[in-house]
matplotlib code that plots the C-alpha trace (Angstrom):
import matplotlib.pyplot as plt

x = [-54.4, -56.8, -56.9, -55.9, -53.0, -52.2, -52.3, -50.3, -47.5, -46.9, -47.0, -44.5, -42.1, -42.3, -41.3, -38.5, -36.8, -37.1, -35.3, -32.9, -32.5, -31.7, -29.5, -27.3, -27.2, -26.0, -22.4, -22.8, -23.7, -21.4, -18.2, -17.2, -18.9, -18.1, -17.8, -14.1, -13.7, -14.0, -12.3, -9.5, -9.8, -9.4, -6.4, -4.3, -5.6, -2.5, -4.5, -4.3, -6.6, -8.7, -10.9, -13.2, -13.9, -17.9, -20.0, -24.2, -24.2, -21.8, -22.6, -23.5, -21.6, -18.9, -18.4, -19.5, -18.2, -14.9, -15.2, -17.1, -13.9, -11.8, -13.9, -13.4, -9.6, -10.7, -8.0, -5.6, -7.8, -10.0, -12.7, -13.1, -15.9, -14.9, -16.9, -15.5, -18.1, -21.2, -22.3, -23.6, -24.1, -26.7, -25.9, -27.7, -29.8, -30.9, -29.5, -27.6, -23.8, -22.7, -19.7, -17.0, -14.6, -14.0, -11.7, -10.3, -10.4, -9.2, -6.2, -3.8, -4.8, -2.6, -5.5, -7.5, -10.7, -13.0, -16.2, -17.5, -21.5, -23.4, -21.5, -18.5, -19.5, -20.4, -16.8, -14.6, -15.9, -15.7, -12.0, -12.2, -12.9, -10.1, -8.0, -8.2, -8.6, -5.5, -4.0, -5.0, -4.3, -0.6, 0.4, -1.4, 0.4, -1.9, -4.8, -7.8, -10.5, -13.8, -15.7, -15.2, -13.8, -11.1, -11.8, -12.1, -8.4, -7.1, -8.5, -6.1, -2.9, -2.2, -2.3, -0.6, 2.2, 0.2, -1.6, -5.2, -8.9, -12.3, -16.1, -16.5, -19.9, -18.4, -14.8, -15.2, -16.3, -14.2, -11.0, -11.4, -10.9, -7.0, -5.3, -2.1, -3.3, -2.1, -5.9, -6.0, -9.5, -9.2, -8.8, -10.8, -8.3, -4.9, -2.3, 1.2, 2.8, 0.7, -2.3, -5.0, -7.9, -10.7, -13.5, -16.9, -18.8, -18.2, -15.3, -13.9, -14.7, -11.9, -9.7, -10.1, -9.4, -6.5, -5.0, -5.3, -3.6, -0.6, -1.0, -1.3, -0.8, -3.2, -4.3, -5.9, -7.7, -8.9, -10.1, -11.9, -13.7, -14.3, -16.1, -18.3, -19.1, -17.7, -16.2, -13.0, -12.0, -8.0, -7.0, -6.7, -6.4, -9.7, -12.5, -15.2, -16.9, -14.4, -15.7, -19.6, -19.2, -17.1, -13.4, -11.7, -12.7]
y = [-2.6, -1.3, -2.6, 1.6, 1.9, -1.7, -0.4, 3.2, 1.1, -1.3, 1.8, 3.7, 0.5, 0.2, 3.8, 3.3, 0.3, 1.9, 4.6, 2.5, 0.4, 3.5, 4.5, 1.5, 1.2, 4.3, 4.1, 1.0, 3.3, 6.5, 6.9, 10.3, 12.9, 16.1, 18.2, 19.7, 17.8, 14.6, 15.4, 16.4, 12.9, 11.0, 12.8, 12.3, 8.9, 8.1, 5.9, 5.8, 8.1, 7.0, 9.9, 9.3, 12.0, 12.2, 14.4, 14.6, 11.1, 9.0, 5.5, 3.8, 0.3, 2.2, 3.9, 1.5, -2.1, -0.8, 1.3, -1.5, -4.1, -1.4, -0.9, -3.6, -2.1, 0.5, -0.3, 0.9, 3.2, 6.3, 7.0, 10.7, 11.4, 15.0, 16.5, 20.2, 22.1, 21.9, 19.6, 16.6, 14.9, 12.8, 9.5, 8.7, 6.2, 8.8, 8.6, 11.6, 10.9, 13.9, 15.3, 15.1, 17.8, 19.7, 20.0, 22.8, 21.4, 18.0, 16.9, 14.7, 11.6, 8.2, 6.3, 8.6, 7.1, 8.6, 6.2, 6.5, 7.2, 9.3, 12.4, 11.4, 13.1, 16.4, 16.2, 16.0, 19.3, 20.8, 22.5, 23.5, 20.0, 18.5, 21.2, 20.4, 16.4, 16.6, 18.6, 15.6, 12.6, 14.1, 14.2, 11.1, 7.4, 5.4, 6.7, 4.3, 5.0, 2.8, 2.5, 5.6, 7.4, 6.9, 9.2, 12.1, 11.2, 10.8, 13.8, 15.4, 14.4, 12.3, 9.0, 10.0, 7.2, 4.7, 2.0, 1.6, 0.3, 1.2, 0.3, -1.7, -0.8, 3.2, 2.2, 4.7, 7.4, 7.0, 6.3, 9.0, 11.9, 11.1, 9.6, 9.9, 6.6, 3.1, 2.0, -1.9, -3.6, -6.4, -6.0, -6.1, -4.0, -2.2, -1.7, 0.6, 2.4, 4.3, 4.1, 1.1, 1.5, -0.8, -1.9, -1.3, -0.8, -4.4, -4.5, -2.0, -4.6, -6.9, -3.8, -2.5, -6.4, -6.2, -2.5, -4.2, -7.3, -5.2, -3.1, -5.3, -8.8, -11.2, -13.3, -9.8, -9.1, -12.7, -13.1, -9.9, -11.0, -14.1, -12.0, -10.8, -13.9, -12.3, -14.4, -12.3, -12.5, -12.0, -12.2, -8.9, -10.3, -12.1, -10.0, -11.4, -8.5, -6.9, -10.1, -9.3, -5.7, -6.5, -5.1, -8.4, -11.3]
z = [20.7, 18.2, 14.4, 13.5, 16.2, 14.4, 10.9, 11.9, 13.9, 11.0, 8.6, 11.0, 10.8, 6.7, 6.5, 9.3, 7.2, 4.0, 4.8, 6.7, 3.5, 1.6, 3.9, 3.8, 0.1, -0.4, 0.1, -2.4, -5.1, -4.6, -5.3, -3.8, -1.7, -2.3, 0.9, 1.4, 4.1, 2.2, -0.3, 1.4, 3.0, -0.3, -1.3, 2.1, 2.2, -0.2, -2.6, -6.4, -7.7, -10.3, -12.4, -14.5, -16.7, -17.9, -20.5, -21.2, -23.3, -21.7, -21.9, -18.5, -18.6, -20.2, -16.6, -14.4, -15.5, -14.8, -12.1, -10.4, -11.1, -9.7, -6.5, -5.2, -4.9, -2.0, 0.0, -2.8, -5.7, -4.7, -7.5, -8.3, -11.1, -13.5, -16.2, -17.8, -15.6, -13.6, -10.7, -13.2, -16.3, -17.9, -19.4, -23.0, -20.9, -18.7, -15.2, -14.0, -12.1, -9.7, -10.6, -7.5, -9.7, -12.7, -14.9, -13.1, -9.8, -10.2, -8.3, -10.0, -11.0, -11.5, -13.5, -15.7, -17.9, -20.6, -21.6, -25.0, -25.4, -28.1, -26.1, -27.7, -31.3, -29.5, -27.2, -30.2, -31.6, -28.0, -28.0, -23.9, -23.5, -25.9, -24.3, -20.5, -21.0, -22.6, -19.9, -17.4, -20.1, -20.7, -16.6, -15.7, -15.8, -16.9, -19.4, -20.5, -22.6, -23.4, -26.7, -28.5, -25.4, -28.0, -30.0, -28.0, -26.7, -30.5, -31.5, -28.3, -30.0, -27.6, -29.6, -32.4, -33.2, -30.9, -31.5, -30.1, -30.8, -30.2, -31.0, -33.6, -35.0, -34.5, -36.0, -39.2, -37.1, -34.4, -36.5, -38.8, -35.5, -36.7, -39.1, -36.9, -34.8, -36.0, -35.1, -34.8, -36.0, -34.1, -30.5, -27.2, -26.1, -27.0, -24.9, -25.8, -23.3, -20.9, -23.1, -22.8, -25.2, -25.4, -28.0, -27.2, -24.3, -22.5, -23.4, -21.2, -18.2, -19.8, -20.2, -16.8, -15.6, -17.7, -16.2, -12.9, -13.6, -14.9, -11.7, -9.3, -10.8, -12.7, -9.6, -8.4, -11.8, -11.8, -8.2, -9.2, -12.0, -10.2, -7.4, -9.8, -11.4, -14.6, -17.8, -18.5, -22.1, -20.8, -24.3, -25.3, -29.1, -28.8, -30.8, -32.0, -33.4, -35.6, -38.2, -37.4, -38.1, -41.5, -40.2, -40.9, -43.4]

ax = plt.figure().add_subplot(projection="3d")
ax.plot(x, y, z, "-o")
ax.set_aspect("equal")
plt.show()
């Protein structure tokens, strides 16, 4: 064999395993595809459905830490991505997520989730948005939100005579969308009634772990976090940066 039949056979083998590596990461990274077909899938599958609900300006980890922690619940919780309209939206990092559904598609969910993210100040203002979130936050059983996801949910109504938390660094901002919330300045995470609502961006790993274990017991959550080789703060009391950011002496 030639040194150039050499060269174009190794070339032709590169490109075959790089796009059979991309191939095989891809269900890894995707939550949902969005064919009919599939979709109609998820929902006869009989699964919880989890929807996370995302705007231009969500914060990555917001989304992903606890969607990852519930992932590794297939067998039990679909994940459905929604934004109010379009096929996308671009996190403040930069990466865009597909959208699986809209607001006015959506089927109904049992777990419903709203990150926090830069977005957040633009969402609050955004009364189609406010209006159709809350239509979804009011029939679902279990509502979270992450970092100042909480803020677009209190300024819905929704929390008004609950208590709940939110980013630290972003607690005047966030807490002044109502003054009808009993907001709590030290928390990693709030729990009352259907409502869990975490601190900031991390933090919404340890409230997620902390939804499951009420789900579907603490030795689920923790074998979870262990999985991921993740430290789970599982004291939902334990906040170390209400003090650094000057909301407790």
């Amino acid at each position: 064999m030639s040194t150039k039949e050499i060269t174009n056979n190794r070339r032709s083998f590169l490109k075959t395993a790089t796009l059979l590596g991309a191939a095989s990461l891809y269900p890894i990274i995707s939550f949902a595809e969005t064919s009919l077909d599939v979709k109609s899938n998820i929902l006869a599958e009989g699964k919880l459905i989890l929807g996370m609900v995302v705007f231009d300006g969500f914060q990555l980890l917001d989304v992903f830490g606890p969607l990852d922690v519930f992932g590794s619940l297939r067998d039990k919780v679909s994940i459905i991505i929604i934004g109010e309209k379009g096929e996308s939206a671009k996190s403040s990092a930069g990466p865009v997520l597909k959208l699986d559904y809209t607001f006015s598609n959506a089927p109904k969910i049992d777990i419903l989730m709203i990150p926090g993210g830069g977005g957040t100040r633009r969402e609050v203002k955004n009364e189609a948005f406010l209006k159709a979130f809350a239509v979804l936050a009011e029939s679902a059983p279990h509502v979270a939100t992450i970092c100042t996801g909480s803020a677009v949910l209190a300024k819905t109504g929704l929390l008004d005579g609950h208590k709940a938390t939110t980013n630290k660094r972003a607690y005047t901002w966030a807490t002044s969308q109502s003054d009808k919330v009993t907001w709590v300045p030290e928390a990693r995470w709030v729990e009352d009634g259907k409502f869990f609502t975490s601190s900031g961006v991390s933090a919404g790993i340890d409230m997620a772990l902390g939804l499951i274990a009420k789900m579907f017991g603490k030795e689920t959550a923790v074998r979870i976090a262990n999985g991921a080789e993740y430290v789970w703060n599982d004291d939902p009391n334990r906040d170390p940066f209400a003090k650094m950011n000057g909301l407790i002496k």
